[in-house]
N, C-alpha and C positions, 0 to 999 in steps of 0.2 A: 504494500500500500504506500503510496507518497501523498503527503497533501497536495490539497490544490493551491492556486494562485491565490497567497492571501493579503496582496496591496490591491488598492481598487484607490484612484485619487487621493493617491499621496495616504489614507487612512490604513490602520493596520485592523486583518479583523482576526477574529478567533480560526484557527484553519479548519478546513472541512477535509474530509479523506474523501478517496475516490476509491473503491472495494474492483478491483479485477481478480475475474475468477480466472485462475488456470485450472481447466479440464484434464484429465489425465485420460487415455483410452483405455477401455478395460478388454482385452480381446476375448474374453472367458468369457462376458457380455454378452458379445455379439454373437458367438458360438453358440451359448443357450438360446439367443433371441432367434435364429436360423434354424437350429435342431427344432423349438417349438412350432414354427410355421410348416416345417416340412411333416413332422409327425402330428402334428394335430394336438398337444401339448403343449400345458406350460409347467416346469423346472417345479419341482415338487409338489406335483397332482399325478391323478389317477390320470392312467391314459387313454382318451378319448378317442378314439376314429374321426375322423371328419365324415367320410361316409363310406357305404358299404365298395371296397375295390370289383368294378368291373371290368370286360370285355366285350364289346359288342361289332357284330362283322355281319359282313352278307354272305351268305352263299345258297347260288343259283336264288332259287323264287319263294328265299325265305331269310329273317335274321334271326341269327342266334345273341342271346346274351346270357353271359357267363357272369356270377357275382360269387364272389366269396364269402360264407357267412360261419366261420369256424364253429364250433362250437355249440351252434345253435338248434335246440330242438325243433325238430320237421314240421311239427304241430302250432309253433307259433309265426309260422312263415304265411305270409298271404303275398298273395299276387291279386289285383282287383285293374281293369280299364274303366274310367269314366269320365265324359267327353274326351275323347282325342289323350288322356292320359294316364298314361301304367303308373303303377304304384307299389312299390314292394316294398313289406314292412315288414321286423324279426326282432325277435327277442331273444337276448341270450341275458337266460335266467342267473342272479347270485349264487357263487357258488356255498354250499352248504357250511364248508368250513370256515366261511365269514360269521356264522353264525355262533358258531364254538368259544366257549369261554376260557377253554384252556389251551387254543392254539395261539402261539406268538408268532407274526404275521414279520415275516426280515424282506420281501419284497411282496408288492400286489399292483404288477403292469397290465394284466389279463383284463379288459374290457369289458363291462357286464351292463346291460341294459338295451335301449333301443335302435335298431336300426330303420330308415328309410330313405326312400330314393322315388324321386320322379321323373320319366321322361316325358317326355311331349311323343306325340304318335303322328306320326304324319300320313296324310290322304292314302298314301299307297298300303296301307298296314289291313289286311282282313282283321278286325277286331273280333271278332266271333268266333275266329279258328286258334286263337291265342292259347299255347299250351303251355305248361311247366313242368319241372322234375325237380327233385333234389337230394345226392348221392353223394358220401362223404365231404359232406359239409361245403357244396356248390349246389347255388340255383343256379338252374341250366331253363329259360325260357325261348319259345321260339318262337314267331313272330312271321308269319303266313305276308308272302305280297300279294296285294287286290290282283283278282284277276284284271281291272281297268287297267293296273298299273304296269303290269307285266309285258314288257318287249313281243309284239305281235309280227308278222309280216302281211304285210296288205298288199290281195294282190291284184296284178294289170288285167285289167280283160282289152285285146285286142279290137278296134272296130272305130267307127266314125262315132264323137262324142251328138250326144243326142240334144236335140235342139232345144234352147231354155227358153221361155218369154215370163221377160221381168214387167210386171204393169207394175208403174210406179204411180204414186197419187199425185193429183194434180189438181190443178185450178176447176175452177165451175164445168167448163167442156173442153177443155183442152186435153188428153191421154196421150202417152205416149207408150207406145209399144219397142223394145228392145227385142232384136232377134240374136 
């Protein structure tokens, strides 16, 4: 700290200080502050998911989507569409030995509680044919493409195009006829 300037015309006054802070960087800091954004964590908490880890691909005239839900019993898994969007929700239940009074607990990283996840479904999705599975601990759903949406080939019929007439509307009596 240095004082400030303490003449002011010719008078002398009490000095004032000027407080500068020097910062030190803490790297250990930034380290934790990095590890929690990528793991979904903060630095001495339970660890949280941010959301259930998927996989989602097309192949041929359907998508699959892959989600990983370790641990989770089969029974609390729902799968639901409603307007235009999927919804998957899971529970992995407390484990029992949280409950024990005479267990001393030296780590508890294992995630317990709720999962969900929304996609948006877009036009080309058969909603109706929407199916799911779930086998060591993956929802495996699959996702049917609209027959609309599906790659056709349309095809040429040879021959003279057949003659159109467009009456377009018009004034009191005027018509005109296009060929």
């Amino acid at each position: 700290m240095q004082p400030a300037d303490t003449r002011r015309g010719g008078e002398v006054r009490q000095p004032t200080w000027e407080v500068v802070a020097v910062l030190h960087p803490d790297p250990f800091r930034d380290i934790d502050r990095l590890a929690a954004q990528l793991l979904g964590t903060s630095p001495g908490s339970a660890r949280v998911p941010l959301a259930m880890p998927m996989d989602l691909y097309r192949s041929a005239d359907h998508y699959v989507l892959h989600a990983d839900l370790p641990g989770v019993d089969p029974d609390s898994v729902d799968v639901s569409v409603d307007g235009g969007i999927l919804t998957v929700t899971a529970q992995r239940s407390e484990r029992s030995e949280r409950t024990e009074r005479d267990v001393q607990w030296l780590s508890c990283e294992r995630f317990t509680g709720g999962y969900m996840r929304r996609l948006s479904l877009g036009q080309d999705i058969d909603a109706d044919h929407i199916a799911a599975t779930y086998h060591n601990g993956v929802l495996t759903v699959t996702l049917p493409v609209a027959a609309r949406a599906k790659p056709r080939r349309i095809e040429i019929t040879p021959g003279a195009p057949e003659e159109t007439k467009v009456i377009e509307p018009s004034d009191s009596s005027d018509q005109h006829t296009t060929t």
